[in-house]
C-alpha positions in Angstrom: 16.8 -9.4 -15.2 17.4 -8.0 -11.7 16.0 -4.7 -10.6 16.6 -1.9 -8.3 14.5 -0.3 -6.6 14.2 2.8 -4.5 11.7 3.5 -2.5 10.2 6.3 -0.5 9.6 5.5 3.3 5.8 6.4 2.2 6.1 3.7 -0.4 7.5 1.3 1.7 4.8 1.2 4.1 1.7 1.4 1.2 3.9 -1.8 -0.2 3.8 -4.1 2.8 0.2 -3.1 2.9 -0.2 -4.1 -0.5 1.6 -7.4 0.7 -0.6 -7.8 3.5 -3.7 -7.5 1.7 -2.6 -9.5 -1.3 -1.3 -12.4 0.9 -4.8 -12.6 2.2 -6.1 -13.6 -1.1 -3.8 -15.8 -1.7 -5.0 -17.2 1.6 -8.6 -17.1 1.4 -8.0 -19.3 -2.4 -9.0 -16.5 -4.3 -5.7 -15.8 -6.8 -5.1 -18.4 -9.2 -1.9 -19.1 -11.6 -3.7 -16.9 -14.3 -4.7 -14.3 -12.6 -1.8 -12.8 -10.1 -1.3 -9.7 -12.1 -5.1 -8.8 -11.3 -4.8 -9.3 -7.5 -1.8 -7.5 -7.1 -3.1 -4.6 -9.0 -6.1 -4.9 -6.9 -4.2 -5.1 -3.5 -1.8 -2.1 -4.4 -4.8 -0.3 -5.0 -6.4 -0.6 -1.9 -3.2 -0.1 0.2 -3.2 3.4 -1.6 -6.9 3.6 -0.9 -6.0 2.9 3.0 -3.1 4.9 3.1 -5.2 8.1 1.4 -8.1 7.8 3.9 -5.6 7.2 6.7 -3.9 10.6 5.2 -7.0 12.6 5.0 -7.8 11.5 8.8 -4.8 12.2 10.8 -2.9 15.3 11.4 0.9 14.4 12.0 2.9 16.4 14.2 5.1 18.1 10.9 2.0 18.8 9.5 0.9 20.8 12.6 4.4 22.4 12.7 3.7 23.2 9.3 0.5 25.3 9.3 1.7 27.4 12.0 -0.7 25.7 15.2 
């Protein structure tokens, strides 16, 4: 059954992270026919991971216009 989806731009970018890191698994052997639910659990999680450190360590411009700076 097709689905639509839509996305954030936020989203967007956490997903081709997710892609990135899970395509590197795939690479380095590690996901098997069994398991592919687990490592792309696994990889969303650690896009978000990257994306909330990456949030909590840089002030974007709206975010200074916001705060009155």
């Amino acid at each position: 059954m097709p689905q639509h989806l839509k996305l954030q731009h936020s989203e967007s970018i956490v997903i081709g992270a997710a892609a990135q890191i899970y395509s590197s698994y795939i690479s380095l052997g590690k996901v098997g026919d069994d398991d592919t639910a687990v490592w792309i659990d696994r990889s969303v999680k650690e896009a978000i991971q990257l994306a909330v450190a990456a949030d909590d360590a840089i002030i974007s411009d709206d975010e200074v216009e916001s705060s009155g700076f």
